[in-house]
VOVOBA-857396 format. One record per residue: residue in three letters; z, x, y of N, C-alpha, C in turn. Coordinates in steps of 0.02 Angstrom, whole numbers. Example, Ala and Ser with C-alpha at 12.3 -4.5 7.8 and 13.67 -1.06 7.14 Angstrom:
2
+-----+--------+--------+--------+--------+--------+--------+--------+--------+--------+
!  aa !    npz !    npx !    npy !   capz !   capx !   capy !    cpz !    cpx !    cpy !
+-----+--------+--------+--------+--------+--------+--------+--------+--------+--------+
! ALA !    390 !    660 !   -284 !    390 !    615 !   -225 !    390 !    660 !   -165 !
! SER !    354 !    642 !   -112 !    357 !    684 !    -53 !    394 !    645 !      2 !
+-----+--------+--------+--------+--------+--------+--------+--------+--------+--------+
# end
This chain:
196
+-----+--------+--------+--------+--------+--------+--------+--------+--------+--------+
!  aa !    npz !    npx !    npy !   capz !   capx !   capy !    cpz !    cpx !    cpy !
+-----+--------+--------+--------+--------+--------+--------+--------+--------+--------+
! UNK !   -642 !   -355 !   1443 !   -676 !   -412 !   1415 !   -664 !   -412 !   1339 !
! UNK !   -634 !   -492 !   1307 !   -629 !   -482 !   1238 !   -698 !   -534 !   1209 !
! UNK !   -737 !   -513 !   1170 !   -742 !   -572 !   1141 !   -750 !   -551 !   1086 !
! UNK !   -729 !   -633 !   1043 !   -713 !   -640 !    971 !   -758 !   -657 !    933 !
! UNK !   -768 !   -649 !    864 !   -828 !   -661 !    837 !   -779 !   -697 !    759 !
! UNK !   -798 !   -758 !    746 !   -760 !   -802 !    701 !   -780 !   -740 !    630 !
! UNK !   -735 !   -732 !    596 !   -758 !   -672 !    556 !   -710 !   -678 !    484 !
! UNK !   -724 !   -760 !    481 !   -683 !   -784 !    385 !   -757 !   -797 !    352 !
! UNK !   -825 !   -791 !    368 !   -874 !   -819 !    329 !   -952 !   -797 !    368 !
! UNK !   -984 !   -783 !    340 !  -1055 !   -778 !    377 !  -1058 !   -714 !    415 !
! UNK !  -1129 !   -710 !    450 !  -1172 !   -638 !    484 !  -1099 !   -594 !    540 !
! UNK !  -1074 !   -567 !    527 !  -1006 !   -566 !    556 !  -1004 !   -484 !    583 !
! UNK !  -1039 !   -440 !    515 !  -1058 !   -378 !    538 !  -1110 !   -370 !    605 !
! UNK !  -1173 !   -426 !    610 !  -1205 !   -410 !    617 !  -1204 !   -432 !    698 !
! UNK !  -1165 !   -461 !    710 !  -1161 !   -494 !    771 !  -1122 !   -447 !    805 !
! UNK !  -1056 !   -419 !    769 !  -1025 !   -359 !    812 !  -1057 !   -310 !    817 !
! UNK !  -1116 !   -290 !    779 !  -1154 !   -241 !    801 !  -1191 !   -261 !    860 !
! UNK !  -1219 !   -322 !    871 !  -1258 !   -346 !    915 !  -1213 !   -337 !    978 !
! UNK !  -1161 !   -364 !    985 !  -1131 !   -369 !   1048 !  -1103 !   -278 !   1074 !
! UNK !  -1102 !   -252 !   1028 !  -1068 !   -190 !   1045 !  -1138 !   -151 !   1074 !
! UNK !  -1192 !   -146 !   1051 !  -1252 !   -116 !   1091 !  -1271 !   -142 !   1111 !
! UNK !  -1255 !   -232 !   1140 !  -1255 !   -247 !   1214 !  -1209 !   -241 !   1268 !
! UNK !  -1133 !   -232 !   1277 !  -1103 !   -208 !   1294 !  -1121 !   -135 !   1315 !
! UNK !  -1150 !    -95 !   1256 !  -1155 !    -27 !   1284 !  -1225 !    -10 !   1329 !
! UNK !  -1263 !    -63 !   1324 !  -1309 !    -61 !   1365 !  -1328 !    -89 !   1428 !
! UNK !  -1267 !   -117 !   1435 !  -1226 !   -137 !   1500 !  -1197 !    -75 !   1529 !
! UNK !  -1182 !    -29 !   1517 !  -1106 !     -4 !   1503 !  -1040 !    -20 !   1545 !
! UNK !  -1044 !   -103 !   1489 !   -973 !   -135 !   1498 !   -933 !   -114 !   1462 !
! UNK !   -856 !   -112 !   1481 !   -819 !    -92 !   1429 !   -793 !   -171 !   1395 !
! UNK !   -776 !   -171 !   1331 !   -770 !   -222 !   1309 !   -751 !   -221 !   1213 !
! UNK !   -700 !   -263 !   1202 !   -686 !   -257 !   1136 !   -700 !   -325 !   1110 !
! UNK !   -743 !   -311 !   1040 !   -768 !   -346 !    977 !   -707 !   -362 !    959 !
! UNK !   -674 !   -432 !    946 !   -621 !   -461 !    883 !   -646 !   -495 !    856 !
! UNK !   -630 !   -447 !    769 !   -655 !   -520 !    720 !   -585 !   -554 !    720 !
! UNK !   -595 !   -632 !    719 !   -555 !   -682 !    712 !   -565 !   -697 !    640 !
! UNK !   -523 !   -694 !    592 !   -477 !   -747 !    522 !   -431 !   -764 !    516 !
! UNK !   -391 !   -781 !    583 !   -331 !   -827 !    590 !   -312 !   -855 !    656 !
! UNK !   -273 !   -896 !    657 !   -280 !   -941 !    701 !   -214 !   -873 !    770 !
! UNK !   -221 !   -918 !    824 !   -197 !   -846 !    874 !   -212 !   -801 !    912 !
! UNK !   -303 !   -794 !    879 !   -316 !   -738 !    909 !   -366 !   -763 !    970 !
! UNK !   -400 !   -846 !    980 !   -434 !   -868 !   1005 !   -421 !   -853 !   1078 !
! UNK !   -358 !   -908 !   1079 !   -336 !   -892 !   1159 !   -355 !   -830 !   1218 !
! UNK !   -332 !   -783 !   1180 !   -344 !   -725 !   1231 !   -427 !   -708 !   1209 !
! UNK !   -449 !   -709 !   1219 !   -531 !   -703 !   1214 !   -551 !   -712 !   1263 !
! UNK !   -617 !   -688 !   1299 !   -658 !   -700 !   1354 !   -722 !   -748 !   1321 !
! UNK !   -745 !   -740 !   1275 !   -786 !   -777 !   1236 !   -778 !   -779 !   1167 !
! UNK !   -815 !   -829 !   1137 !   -814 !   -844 !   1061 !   -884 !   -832 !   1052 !
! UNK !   -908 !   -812 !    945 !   -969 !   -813 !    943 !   -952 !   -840 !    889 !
! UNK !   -992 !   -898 !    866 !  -1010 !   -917 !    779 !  -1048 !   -907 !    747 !
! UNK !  -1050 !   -876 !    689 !  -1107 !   -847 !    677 !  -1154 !   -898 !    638 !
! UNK !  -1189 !   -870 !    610 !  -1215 !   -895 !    537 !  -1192 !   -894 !    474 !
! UNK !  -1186 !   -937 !    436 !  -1176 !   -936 !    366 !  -1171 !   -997 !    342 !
! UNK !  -1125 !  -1027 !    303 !  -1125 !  -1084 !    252 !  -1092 !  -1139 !    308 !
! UNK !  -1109 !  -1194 !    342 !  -1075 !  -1226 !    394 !  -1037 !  -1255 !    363 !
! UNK !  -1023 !  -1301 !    310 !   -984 !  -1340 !    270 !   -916 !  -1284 !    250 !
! UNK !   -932 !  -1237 !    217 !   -880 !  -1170 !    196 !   -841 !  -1156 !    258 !
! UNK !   -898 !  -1151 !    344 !   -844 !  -1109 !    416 !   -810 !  -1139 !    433 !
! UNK !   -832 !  -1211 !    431 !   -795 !  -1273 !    478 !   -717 !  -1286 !    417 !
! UNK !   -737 !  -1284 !    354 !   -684 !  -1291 !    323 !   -637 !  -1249 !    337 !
! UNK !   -656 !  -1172 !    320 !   -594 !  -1120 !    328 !   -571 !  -1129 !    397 !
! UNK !   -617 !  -1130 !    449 !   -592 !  -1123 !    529 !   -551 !  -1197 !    526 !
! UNK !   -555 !  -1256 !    515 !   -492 !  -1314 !    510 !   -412 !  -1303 !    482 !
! UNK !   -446 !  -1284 !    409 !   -373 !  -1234 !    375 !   -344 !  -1190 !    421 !
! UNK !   -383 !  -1131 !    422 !   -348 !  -1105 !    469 !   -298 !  -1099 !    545 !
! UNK !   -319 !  -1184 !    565 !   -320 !  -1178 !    617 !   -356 !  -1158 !    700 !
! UNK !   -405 !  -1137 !    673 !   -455 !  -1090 !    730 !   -488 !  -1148 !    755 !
! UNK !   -526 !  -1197 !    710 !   -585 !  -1228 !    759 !   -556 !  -1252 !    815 !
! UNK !   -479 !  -1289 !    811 !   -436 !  -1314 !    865 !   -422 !  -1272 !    917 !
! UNK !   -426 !  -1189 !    925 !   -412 !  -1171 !    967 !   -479 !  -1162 !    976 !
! UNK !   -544 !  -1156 !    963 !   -612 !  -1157 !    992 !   -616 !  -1227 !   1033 !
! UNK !   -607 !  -1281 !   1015 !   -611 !  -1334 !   1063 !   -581 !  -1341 !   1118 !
! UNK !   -510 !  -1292 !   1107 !   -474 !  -1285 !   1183 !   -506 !  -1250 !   1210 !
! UNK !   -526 !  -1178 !   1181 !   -559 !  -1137 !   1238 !   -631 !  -1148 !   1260 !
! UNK !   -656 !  -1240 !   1205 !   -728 !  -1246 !   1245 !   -716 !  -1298 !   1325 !
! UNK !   -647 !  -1323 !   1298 !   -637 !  -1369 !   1369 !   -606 !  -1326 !   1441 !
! UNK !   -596 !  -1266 !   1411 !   -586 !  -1221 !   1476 !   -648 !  -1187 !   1499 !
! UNK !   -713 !  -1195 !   1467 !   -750 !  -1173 !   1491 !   -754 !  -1100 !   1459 !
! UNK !   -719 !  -1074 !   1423 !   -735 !   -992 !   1387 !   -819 !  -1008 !   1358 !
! UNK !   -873 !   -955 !   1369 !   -917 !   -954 !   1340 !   -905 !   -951 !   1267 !
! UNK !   -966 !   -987 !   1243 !   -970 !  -1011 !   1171 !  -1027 !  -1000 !   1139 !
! UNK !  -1053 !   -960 !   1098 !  -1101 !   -952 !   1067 !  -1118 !   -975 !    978 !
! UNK !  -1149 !  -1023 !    952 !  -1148 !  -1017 !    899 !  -1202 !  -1010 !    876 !
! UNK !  -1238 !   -972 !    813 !  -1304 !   -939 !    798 !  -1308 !  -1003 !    693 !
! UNK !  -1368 !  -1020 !    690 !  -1369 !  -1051 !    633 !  -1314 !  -1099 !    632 !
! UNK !  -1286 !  -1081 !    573 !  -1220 !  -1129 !    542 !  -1158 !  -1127 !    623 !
! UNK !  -1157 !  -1092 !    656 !  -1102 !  -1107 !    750 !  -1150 !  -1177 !    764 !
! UNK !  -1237 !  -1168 !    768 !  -1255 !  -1221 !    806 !  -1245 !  -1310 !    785 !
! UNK !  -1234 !  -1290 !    712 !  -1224 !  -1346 !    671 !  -1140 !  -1370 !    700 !
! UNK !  -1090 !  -1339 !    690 !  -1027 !  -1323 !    715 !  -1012 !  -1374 !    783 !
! UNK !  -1066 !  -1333 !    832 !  -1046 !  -1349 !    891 !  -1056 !  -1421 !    906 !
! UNK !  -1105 !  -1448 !    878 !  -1125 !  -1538 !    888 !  -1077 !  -1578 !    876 !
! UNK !  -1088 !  -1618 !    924 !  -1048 !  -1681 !    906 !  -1074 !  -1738 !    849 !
! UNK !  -1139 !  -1733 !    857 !  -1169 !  -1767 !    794 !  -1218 !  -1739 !    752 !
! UNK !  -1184 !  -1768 !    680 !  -1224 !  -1735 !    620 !  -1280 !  -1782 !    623 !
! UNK !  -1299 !  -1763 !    544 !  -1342 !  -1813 !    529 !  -1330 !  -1832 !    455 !
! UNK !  -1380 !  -1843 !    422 !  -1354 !  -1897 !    361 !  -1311 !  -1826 !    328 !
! UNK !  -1324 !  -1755 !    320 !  -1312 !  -1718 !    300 !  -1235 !  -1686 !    291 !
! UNK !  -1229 !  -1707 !    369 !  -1153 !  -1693 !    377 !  -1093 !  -1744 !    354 !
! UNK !  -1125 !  -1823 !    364 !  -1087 !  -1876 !    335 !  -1070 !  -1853 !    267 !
! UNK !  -1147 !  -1856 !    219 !  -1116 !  -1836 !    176 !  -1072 !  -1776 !    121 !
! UNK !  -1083 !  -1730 !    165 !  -1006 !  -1683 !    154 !   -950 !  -1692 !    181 !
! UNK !   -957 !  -1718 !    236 !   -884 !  -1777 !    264 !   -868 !  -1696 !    314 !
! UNK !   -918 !  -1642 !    333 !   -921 !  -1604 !    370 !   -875 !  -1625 !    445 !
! UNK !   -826 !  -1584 !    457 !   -796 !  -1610 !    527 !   -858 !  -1549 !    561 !
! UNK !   -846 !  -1559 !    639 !   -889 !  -1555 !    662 !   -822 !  -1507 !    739 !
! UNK !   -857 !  -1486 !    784 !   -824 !  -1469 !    804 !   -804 !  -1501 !    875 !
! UNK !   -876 !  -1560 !    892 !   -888 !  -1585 !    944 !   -878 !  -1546 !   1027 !
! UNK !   -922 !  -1509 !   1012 !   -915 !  -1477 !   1080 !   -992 !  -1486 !   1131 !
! UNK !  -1030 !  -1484 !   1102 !  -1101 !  -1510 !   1126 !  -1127 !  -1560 !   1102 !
! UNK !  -1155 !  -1621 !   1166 !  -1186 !  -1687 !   1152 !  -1272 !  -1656 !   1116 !
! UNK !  -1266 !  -1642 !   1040 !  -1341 !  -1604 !   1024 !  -1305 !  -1670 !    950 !
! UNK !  -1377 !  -1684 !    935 !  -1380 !  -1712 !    840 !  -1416 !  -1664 !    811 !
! UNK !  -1382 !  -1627 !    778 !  -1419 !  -1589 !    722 !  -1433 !  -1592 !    657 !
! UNK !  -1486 !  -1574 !    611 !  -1527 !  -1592 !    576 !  -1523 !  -1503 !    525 !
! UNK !  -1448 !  -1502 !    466 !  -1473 !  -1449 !    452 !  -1544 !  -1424 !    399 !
! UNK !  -1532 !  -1386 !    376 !  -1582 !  -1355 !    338 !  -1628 !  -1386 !    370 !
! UNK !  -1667 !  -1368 !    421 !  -1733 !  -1419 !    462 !  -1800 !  -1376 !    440 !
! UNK !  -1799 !  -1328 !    424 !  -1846 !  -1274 !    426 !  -1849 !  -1260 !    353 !
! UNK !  -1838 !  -1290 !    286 !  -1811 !  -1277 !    230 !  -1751 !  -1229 !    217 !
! UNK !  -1789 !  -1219 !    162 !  -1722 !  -1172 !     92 !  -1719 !  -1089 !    109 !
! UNK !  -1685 !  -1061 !     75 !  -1689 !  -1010 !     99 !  -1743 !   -951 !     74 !
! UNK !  -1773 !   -987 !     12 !  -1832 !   -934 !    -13 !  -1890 !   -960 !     69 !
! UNK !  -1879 !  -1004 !     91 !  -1926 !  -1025 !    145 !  -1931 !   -992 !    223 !
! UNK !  -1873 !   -967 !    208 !  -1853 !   -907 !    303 !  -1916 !   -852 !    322 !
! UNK !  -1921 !   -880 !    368 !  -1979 !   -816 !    411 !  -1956 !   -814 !    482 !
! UNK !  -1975 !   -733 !    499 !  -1957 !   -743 !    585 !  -2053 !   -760 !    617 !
! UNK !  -2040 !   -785 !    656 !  -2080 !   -783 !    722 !  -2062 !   -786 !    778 !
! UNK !  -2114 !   -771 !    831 !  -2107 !   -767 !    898 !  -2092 !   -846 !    936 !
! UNK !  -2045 !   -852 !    978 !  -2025 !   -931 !   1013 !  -2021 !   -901 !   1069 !
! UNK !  -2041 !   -945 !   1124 !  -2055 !   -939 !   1193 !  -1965 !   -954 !   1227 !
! UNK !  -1937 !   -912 !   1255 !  -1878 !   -929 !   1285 !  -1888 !   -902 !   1349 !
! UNK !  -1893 !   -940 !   1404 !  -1917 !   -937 !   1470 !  -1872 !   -900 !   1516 !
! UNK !  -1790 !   -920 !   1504 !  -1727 !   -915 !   1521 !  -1707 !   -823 !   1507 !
! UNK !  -1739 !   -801 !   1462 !  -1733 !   -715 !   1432 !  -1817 !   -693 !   1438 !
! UNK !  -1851 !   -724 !   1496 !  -1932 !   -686 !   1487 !  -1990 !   -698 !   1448 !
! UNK !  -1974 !   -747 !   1408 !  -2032 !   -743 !   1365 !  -2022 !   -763 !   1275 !
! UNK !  -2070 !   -717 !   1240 !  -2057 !   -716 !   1175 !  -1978 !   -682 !   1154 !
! UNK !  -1967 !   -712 !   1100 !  -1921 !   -682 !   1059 !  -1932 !   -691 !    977 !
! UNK !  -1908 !   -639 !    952 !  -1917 !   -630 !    883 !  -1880 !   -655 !    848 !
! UNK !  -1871 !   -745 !    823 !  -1834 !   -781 !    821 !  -1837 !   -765 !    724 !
! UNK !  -1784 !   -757 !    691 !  -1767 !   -761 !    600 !  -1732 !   -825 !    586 !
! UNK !  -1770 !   -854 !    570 !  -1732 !   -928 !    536 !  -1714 !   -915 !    472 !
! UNK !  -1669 !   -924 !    457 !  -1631 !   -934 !    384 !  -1611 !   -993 !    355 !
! UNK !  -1649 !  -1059 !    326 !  -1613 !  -1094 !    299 !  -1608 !  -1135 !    369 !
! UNK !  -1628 !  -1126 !    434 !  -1616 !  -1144 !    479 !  -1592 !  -1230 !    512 !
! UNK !  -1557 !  -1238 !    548 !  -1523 !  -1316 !    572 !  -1604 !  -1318 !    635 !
! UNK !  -1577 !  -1381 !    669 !  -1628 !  -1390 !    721 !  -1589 !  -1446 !    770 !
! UNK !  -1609 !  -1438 !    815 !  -1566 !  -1515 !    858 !  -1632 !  -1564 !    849 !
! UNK !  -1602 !  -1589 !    825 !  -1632 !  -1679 !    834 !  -1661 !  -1704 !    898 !
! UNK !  -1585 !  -1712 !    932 !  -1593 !  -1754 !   1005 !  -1548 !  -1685 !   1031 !
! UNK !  -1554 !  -1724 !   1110 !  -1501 !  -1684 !   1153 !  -1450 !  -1747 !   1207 !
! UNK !  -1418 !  -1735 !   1223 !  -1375 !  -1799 !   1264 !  -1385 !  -1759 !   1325 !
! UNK !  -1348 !  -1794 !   1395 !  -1353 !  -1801 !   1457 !  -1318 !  -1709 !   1468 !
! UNK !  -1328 !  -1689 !   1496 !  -1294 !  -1620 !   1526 !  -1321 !  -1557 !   1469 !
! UNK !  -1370 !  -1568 !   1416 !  -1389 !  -1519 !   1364 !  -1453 !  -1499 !   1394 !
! UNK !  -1453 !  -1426 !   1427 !  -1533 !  -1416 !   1421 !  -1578 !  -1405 !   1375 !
! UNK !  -1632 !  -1399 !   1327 !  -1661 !  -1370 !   1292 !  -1677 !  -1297 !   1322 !
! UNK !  -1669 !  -1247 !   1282 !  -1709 !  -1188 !   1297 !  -1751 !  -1155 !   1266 !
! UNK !  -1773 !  -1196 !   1201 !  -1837 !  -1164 !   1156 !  -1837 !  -1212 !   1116 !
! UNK !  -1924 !  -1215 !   1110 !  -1949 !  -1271 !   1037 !  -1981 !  -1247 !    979 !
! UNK !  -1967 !  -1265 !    944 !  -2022 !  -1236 !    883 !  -2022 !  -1293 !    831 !
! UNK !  -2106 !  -1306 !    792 !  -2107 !  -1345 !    762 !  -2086 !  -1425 !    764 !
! UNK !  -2082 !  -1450 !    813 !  -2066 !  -1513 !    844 !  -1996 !  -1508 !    849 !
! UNK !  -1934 !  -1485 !    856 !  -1875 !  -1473 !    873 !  -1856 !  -1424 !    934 !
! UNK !  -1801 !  -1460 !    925 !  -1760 !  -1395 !    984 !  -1726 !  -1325 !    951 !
! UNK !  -1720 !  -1282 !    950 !  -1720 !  -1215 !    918 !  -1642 !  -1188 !    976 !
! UNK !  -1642 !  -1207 !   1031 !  -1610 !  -1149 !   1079 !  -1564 !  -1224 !   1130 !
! UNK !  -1504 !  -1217 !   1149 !  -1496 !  -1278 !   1192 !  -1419 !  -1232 !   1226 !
! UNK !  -1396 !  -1257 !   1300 !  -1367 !  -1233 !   1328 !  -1318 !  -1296 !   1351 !
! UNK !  -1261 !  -1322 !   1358 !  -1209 !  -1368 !   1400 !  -1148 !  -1342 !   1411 !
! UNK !  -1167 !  -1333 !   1489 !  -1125 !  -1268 !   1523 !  -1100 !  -1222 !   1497 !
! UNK !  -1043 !  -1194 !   1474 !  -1021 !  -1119 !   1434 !  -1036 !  -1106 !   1349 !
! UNK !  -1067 !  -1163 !   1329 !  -1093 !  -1170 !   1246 !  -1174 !  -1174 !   1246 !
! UNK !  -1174 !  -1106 !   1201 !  -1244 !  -1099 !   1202 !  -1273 !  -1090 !   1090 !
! UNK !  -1309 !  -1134 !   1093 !  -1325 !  -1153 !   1034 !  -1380 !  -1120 !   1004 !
! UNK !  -1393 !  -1097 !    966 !  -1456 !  -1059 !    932 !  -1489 !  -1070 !    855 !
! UNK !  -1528 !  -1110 !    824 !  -1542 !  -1133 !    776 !  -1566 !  -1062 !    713 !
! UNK !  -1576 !   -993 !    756 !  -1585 !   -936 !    729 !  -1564 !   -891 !    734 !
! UNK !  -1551 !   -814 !    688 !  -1529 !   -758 !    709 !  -1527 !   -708 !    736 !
! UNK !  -1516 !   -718 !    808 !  -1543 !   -656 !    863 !  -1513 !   -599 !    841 !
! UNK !  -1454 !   -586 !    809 !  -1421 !   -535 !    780 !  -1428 !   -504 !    761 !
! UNK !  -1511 !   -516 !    712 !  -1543 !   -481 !    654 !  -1585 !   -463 !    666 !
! UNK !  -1616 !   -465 !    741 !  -1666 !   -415 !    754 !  -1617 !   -345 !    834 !
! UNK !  -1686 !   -316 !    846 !  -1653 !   -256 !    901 !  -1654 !   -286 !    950 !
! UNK !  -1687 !   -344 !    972 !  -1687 !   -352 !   1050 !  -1633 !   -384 !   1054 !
! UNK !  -1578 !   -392 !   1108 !  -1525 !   -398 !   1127 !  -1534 !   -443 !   1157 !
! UNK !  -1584 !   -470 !   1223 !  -1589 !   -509 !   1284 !  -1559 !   -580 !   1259 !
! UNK !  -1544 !   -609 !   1203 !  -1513 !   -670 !   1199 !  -1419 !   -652 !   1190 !
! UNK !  -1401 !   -605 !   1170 !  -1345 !   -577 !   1173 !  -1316 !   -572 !   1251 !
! UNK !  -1359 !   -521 !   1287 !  -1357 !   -520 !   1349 !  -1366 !   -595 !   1392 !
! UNK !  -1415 !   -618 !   1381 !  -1397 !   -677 !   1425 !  -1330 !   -711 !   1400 !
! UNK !  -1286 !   -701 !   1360 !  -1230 !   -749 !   1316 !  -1176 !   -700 !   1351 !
! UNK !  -1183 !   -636 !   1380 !  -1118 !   -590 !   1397 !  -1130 !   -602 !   1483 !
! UNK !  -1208 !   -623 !   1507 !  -1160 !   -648 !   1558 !  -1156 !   -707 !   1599 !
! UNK !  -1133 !   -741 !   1553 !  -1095 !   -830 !   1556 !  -1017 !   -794 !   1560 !
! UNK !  -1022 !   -750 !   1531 !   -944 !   -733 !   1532 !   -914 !   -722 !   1613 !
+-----+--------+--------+--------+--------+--------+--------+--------+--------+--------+
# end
């Protein structure tokens, strides 16, 4: 099992740590690739996007070439994970926010997202969000956090907070408005390794 973790911008350490002590607590065997060039997508079993500056990932991943091979491997169905600035990524529609950075988008999930929904970043706190799909609570860290707006036909919601959608699933792309990465519990990692 490969999966790749987009790794030109954003939480990049923290996600290969995440997946590697979920993997080992599987004990799947399985190799972490960071991706910063275009090539390495294809052979992957899954993709993860992380968090960081969405305007900055979507740019370098276009340059580069990468977001194009993420859209092929979202129409084959390769699992897709994006965390913060991935969930912003993954929508097909922005909002006034993205127009005006002229933000491409990656259009892979019918979600409208709404970034910075949760404020700035002196404003980030974690709390507990009910995710039904992994048991229960989770110890959700918003940073600066996006939010889905709406959802289109085939998007489930899988967590709310604060009048938004926080968590959303359309078939092998799974969206996350926060950083599961940055805490110890794994169970949203794990549920994302096995879509694979």
């Amino acid at each position: 099992m490969k999966i790749g973790v987009i790794a030109i911008q954003g939480n990049v350490a923290e996600h290969v740590d995440a997946l590697e002590r979920t993997l080992a607590e599987r004990n799947d065997r399985g190799e972490i690739i960071p991706i910063r060039q275009s090539g390495l997508v294809p052979d992957c079993d899954a993709i993860v996007l992380p968090g960081g500056e969405s305007t900055t990932l979507a740019r370098l991943m276009w340059n580069e070439g990468i977001a194009e091979e993420v859209q092929n491997a979202a129409a084959l169905n390769v699992p897709i994970l994006g965390t913060c600035a991935g969930l912003v990524l993954l929508a097909k529609h922005g909002y006034c926010q993205t127009t005006r950075t002229k933000q491409r988008l990656l259009d892979i999930m019918d979600i409208e997202v709404r970034r910075n929904a949760y404020g700035r970043q002196h404003e980030s706190f974690e709390t507990l969000i009910n995710i039904p799909v992994i048991g229960g609570a989770f110890p959700a860290v918003f940073i600066r956090a996006p939010a889905i707006a709406r959802c289109g036909d085939g998007v489930t919601p899988l967590a709310r907070f604060g009048g938004y959608i926080v968590a959303a699933q359309q078939g092998s792309a799974l969206a996350l408005a926060f950083h599961p990465e940055m805490v110890a519990d794994t169970r949203l990692h794990h549920y994302f390794v096995d879509t694979i």
